[in-house]
FIVEX-658851 format. One record per residue (C-alpha): x, y, z; residue number from 1; residue in three letters. Coordinates in pm, whole numbers, m for minus. Layout:
! residues N
        X        Y        Z    nr   rest
        X        Y        Z   NUM    ALA
...
//
This chain:
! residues 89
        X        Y        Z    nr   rest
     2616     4966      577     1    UNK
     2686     4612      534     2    UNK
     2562     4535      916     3    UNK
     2213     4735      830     4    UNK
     2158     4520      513     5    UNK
     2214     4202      702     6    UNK
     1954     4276      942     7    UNK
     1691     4399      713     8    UNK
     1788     4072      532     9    UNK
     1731     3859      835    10    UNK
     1432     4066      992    11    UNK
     1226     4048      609    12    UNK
     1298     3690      598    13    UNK
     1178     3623      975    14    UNK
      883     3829      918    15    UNK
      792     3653      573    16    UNK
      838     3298      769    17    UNK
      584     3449     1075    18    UNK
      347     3499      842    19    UNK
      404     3152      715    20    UNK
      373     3022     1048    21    UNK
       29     3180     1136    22    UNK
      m97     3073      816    23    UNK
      m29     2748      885    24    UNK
     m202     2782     1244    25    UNK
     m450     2947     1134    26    UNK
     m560     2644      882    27    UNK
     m511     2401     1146    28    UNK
     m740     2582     1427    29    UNK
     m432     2641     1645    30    UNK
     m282     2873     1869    31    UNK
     m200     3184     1632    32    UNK
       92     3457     1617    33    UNK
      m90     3769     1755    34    UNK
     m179     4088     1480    35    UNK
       30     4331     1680    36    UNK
      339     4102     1653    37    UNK
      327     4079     1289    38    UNK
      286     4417     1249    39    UNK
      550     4520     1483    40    UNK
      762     4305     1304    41    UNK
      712     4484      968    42    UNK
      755     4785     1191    43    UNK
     1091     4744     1290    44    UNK
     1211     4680      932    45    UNK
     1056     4374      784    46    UNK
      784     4547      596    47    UNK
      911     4326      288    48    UNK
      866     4042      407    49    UNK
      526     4135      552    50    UNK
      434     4255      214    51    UNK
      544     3937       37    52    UNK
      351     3735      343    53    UNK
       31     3871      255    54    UNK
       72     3879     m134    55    UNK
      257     3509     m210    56    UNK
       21     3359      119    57    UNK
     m270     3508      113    58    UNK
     m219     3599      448    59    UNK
     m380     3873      613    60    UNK
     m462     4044      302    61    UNK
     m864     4130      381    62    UNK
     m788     4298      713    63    UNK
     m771     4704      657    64    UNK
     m461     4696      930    65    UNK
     m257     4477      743    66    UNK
     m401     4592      361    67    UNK
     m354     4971      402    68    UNK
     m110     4936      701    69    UNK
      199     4768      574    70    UNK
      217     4952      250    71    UNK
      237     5274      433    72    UNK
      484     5123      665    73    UNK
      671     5073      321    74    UNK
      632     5425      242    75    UNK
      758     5597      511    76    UNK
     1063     5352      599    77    UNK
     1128     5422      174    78    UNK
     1062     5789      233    79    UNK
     1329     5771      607    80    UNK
     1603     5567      359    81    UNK
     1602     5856       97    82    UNK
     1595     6095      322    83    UNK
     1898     5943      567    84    UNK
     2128     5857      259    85    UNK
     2058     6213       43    86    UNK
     2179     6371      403    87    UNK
     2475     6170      488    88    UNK
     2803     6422      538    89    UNK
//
């Protein structure tokens, strides 16, 4: 348990700092971190830090990918938890 907490730990942070990161590019006109990365990255468990990206940011937050996507990527990786520890033997 303690090994899946450390990576959602380190993949919510990551994720949080990407968004960072392409906020940053994106005021300075540079190269940017692609959609589909960002959103695979909340994806494979940093939905969090996604979430707190877009909200403490203001990154992302007017595209309808990001605004209705990563709350229901929230949802259903909330929904997988409850279901995968009320079914543990």
């Amino acid at each position: 348990m303690n090994i899946i907490l450390g990576y959602l730990l380190a993949v919510n942070i990551a994720t949080f700092f990407l968004y960072g990161i392409d906020k940053y590019k994106a005021k300075k006109g540079r190269w940017r971190i692609s959609e589909a990365t960002l959103l695979m990255m909340a994806v494979i468990g940093g939905s969090i830090g996604a979430w707190a990206g877009m909200r403490l940011l203001h990154h992302k937050t007017m595209h309808k990918k990001f605004k209705y996507g990563i709350p229901i990527i929230i949802i259903l990786q909330v929904a997988l938890a409850v279901y995968l520890l009320t079914n543990i033997e």
